[in-house]
Structures are given as structure tokens and as C-alpha cells.
LUMPA-284469 format. One line per field, with one value per residue: residue number from 1; residue in three letters; x, y, z of N, C-alpha, C in turn. Coordinates in steps of 0.02 Angstrom, whole numbers. Example, Ala and Ser with C-alpha at 12.3 -4.5 7.8 and 13.67 -1.06 7.14 Angstrom:
! LUMPA-284469
seq c(1_2)
type c(Ala_Ser)
n.X c(660_642)
n.Y c(-284_-112)
n.Z c(390_354)
ca.X c(615_684)
ca.Y c(-225_-53)
ca.Z c(390_357)
c.X c(660_645)
c.Y c(-165_2)
c.Z c(390_394)
***
This chain:
! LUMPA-284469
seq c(1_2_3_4_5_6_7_8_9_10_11_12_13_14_15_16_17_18_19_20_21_22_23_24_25_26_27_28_29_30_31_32_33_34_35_36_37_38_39_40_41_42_43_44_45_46_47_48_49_50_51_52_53_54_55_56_57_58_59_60_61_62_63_64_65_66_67_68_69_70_71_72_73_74_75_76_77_78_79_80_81_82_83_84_85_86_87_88_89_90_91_92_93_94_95_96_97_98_99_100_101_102_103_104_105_106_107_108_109_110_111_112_113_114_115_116_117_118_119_120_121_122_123_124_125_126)
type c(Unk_Unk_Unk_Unk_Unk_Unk_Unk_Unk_Unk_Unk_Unk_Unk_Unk_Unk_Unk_Unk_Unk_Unk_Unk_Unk_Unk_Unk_Unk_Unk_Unk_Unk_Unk_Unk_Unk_Unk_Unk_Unk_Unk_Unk_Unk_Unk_Unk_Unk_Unk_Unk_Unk_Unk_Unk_Unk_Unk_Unk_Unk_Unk_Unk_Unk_Unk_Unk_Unk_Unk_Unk_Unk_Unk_Unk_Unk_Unk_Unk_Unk_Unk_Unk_Unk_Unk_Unk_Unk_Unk_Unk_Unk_Unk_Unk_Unk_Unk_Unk_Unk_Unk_Unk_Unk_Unk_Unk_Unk_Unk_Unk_Unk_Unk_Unk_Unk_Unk_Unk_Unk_Unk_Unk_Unk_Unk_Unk_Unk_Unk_Unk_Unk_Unk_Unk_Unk_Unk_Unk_Unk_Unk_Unk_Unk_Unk_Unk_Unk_Unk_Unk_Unk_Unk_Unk_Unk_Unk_Unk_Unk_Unk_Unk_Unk_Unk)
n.X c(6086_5984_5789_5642_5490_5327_5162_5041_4925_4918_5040_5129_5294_5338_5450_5501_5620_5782_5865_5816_5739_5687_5744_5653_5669_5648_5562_5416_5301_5181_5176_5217_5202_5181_5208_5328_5416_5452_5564_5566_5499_5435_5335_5274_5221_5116_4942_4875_4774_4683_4657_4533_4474_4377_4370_4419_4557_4707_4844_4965_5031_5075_5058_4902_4743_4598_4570_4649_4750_4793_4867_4811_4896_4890_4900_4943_4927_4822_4751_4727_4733_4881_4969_4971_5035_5121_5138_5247_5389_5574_5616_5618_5662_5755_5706_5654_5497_5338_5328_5458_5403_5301_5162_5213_5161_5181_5310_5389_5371_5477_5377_5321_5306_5218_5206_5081_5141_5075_5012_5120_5213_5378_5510_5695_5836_5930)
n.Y c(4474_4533_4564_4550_4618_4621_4649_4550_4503_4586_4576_4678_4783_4827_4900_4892_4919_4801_4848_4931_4870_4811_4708_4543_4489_4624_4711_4789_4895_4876_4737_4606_4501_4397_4503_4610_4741_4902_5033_5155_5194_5187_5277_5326_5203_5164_5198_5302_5291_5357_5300_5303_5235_5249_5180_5055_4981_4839_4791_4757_4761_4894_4959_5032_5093_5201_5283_5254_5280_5239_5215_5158_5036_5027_4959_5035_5001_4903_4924_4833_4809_4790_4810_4947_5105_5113_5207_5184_5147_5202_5300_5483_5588_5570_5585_5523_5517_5570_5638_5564_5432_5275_5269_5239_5319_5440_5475_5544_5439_5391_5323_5175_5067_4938_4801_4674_4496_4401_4464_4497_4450_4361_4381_4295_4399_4384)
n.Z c(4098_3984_3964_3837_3874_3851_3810_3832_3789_3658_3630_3587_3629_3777_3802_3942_4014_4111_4188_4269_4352_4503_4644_4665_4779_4863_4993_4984_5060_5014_4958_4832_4776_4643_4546_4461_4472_4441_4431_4359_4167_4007_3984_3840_3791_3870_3953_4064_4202_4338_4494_4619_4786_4913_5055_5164_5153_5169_5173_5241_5407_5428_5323_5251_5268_5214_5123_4952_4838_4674_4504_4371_4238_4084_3915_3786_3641_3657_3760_3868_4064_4104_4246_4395_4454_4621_4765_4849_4828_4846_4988_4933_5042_5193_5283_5438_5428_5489_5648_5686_5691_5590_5495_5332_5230_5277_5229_5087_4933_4801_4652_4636_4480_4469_4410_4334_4330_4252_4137_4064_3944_3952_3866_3835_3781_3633)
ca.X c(6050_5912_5720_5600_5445_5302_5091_5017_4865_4922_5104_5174_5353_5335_5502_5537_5718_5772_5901_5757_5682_5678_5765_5622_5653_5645_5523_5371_5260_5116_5166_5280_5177_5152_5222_5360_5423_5519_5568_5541_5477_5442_5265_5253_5202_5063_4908_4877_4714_4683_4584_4529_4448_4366_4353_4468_4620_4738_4901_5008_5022_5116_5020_4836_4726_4552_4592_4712_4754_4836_4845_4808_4931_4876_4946_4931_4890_4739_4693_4733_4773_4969_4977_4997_5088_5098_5193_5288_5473_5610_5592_5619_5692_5797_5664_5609_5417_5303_5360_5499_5361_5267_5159_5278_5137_5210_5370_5373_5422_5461_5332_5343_5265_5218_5183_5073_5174_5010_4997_5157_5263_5440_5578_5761_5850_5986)
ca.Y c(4457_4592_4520_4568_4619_4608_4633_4444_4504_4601_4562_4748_4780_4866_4926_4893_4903_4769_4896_4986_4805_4780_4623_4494_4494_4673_4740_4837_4885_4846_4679_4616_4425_4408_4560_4634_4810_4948_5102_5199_5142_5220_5337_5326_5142_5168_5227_5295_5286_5348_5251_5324_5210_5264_5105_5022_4920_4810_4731_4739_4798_4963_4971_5012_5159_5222_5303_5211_5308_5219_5240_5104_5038_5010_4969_5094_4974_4863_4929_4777_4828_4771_4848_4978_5136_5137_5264_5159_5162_5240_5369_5543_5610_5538_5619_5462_5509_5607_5647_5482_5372_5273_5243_5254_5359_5500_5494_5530_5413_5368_5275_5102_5038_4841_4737_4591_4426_4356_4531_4529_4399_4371_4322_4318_4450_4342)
ca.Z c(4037_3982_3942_3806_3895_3779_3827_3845_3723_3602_3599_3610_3657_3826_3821_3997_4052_4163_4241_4312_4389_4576_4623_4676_4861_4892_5009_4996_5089_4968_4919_4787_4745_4577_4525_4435_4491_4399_4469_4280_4134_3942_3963_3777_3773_3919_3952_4141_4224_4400_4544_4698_4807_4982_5091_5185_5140_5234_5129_5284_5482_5411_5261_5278_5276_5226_5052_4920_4784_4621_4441_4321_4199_4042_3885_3735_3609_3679_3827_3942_4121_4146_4307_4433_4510_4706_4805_4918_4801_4869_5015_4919_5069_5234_5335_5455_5438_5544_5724_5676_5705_5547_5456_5276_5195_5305_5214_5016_4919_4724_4617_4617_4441_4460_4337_4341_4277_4224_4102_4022_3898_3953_3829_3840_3749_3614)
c.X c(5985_5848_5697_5534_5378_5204_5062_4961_4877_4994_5165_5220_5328_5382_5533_5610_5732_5825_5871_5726_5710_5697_5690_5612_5661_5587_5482_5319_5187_5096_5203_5246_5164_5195_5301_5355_5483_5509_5548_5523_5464_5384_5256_5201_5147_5011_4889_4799_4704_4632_4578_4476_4430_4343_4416_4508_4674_4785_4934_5006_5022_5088_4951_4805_4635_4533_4648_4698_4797_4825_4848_4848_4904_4910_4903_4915_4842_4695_4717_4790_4834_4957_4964_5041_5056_5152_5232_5345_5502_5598_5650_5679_5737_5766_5641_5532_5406_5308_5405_5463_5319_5197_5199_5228_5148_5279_5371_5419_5407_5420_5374_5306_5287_5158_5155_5095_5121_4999_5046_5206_5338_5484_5661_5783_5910_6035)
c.Y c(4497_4543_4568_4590_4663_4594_4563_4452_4530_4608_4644_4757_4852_4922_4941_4878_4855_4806_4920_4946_4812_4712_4606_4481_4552_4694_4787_4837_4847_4764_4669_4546_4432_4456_4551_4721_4841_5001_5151_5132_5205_5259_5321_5243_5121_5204_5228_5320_5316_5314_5289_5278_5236_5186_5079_4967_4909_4777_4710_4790_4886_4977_4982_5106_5160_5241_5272_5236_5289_5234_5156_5083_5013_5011_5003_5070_4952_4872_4904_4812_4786_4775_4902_5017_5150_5180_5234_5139_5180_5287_5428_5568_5561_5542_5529_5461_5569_5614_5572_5422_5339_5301_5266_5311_5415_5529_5503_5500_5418_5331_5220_5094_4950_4811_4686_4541_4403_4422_4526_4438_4405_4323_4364_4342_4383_4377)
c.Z c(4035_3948_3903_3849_3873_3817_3787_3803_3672_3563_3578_3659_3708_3832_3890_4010_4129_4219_4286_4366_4457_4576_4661_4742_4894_4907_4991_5017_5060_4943_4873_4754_4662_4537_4500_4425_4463_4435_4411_4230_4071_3959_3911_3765_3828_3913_4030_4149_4319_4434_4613_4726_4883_5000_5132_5164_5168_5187_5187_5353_5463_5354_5234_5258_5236_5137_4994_4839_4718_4571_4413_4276_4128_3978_3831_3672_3606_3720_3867_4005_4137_4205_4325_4449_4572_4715_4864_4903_4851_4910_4956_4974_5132_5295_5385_5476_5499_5617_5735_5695_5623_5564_5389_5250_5220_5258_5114_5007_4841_4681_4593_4532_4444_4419_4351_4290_4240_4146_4048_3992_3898_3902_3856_3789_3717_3602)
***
């Protein structure tokens, strides 16, 4: 059953595909609470922002580092930050990382984009 998924302020059809969704208990390194993760998503109906932060951040043992580089998701009508792309999708390659040892940021991977639930208006498709 496919969902409507629709910005919580200004009511703009996201056009997210739920084909694209991440089931709910799939891993990542980053975290998954809250969220709602697509592997693609429309560009046209976004507006991307980058963030670079120097400082340290800690989500998980394997997940960590010094620098944390994301983009902002925003939507293209109002502004309001939806979400997030992280880089911790799909590995890219088969490679198992830097001398086969982690951390994952050794290995490329596909952009996650996650969604915060609190961001977005879900209906069921009739």
C-alpha cells in the first residue's frame, strides 16, 4: 500500500516513493529513530543546504569522527527543514574498507535521505 507524503507546514506533496523507503528495522550506522529513510527521492520538490560542522560527534561505536558533513533537506515551498542526507546507504563498492578493517566512512557508500516523521504528513494512498 503506497503513502501520500505531504510537508507538516505547508502541506506540499513531497512526492516520495514508498518503493524507495527503507524498511524500519534496517540498520544504519547513523541512526534510524524517528526517521524515515529513502534511498532517492524527486530533487525538484527540495531545496539542499550543506552543513559542515568541525567538532566532534558520537551516534554510535562505528560511527563517530571529528568532521560530519550533511546536507539539509528542505522543502521548496516553505523552507521547513524535513530532513537530511548522510552517506552511510548502500556500500558503492564490495571493497571491505581500508586495510579490511572499519570504520564504514572508509568504504563509499549511497546517500541515505531521512526524513523526520515529526516534518512530514502521512496519508494512505486510496
Amino acid at each position: 500500500m503506497a503513502s501520500i507524503y505531504t510537508c507538516i507546514e505547508c502541506g506540499t506533496n513531497l512526492n516520495l516513493n514508498t518503493t524507495h523507503l527503507y524498511p524500519q528495522d534496517f540498520y544504519f550506522e547513523a541512526g534510524n529513530k524517528g526517521t524515515l529513510s529513502f534511498s532517492s527521492i524527486d530533487s525538484t520538490k527540495f531545496r539542499f543546504e550543506k552543513e559542515d560542522k568541525i567538532r566532534p560527534f558520537f551516534e554510535t561505536v562505528n560511527y563517530w569522527g571529528i568532521q560530519r558533513q550533511r546536507t539539509k533537506i528542505k522543502c521548496n515551498s516553505c523552507g521547513c527543514l524535513v530532513g537530511y542526507i548522510y552517506d552511510d546507504g548502500q556500500p558503492l563498492t564490495i571493497s571491505p574498507g581500508q586495510f579490511g578493517l572499519g570504520p564504514s566512512q572508509a568504504i563509499p557508500r549511497a546517500p541515505r535521505y531521512r526524513f523526520k516523521t515529526k516534518a512530514l504528513r502521512i496519508a494512505s494512498e486510496t
